[in-house]
N, C-alpha and C positions, 0 to 999 in steps of 0.2 A: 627611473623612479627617484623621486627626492626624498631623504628622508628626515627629519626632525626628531632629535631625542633629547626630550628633558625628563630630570623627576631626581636626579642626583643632589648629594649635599653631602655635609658632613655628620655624622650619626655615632652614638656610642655603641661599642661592642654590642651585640643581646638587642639592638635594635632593629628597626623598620625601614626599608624604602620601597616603594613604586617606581620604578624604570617606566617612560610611556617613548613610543616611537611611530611617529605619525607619518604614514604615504599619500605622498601626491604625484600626481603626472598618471597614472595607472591602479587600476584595481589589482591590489597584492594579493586577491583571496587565493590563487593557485602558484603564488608562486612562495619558494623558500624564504623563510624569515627567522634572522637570528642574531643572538647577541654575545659581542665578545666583548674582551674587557682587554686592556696593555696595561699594566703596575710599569713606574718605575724602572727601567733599565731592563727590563723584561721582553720578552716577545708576546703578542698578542696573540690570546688563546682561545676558545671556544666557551662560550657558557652554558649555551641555551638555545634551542631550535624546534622550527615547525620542518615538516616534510612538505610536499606543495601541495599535499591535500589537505593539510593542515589536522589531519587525523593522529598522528605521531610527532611526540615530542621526545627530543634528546637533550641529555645532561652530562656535564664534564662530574665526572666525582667528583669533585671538590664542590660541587653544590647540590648536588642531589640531594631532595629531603629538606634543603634551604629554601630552594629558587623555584617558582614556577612560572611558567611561559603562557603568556594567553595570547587570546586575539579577538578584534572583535571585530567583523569585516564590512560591517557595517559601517562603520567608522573609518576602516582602512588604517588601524593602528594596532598595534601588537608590545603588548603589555612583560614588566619583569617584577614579578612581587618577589621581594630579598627580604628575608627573614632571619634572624639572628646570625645577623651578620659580624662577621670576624673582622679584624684590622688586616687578615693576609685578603679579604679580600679588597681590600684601598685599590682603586687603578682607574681609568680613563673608562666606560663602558660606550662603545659602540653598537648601533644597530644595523644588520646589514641586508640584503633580500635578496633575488635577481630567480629566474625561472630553471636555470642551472647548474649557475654556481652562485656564490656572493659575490655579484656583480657589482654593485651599488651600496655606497656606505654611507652612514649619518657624520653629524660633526662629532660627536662624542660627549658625552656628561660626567663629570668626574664626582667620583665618589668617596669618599674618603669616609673609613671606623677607626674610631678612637679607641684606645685602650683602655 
């Protein structure tokens, strides 16, 4: 699966983004889809995910109640609406999929919040 992510930029704290992450080579409707992020000299964490029925979504605390995870399969694209967003969340955002693990990764979209 290939995967394309854009929708990153730079934003003021209290702000808005849309994450988009498009599949091609294969229909993602059953398989795991999800988004992590790497800051800075950081390791690369967990955001946001589908299960492969796409019926359950998980969240790292640090954004729950921020971030929510779509998908629209129709499309074969699986969405990150970020919401008052912080400067600790500044980092690289990846999209990743695969039918039992995260198999397959995107290029990554950097995001950066201002203070």
């Amino acid at each position: 699966v290939q995967l394309q992510a854009c929708g990153g930029g730079l934003v003021q704290a209290g702000g808005s983004l849309r994450l988009s992450c498009a599949a091609s080579g294969r229909t993602v409707s059953s398989y795991y889809m999800g988004w992590f992020r790497q800051a800075p000299g950081k390791e690369r964490q967990f955001v946001a995910g589908f299960d492969r029925s796409g019926g359950t979504t998980y969240y790292s605390e640090s954004v729950k109640g921020r971030f929510t995870i779509s998908r629209d399969n129709a499309k074969n694209t699986v969405y990150l609406q970020m919401n008052s967003l912080k400067p600790e969340d500044t980092a690289v955002y990846y999209c990743a999929a695969g039918q039992f693990a995260y198999d397959d990764w995107g290029q990554g979209t950097l995001v950066t919040v201002s203070s």
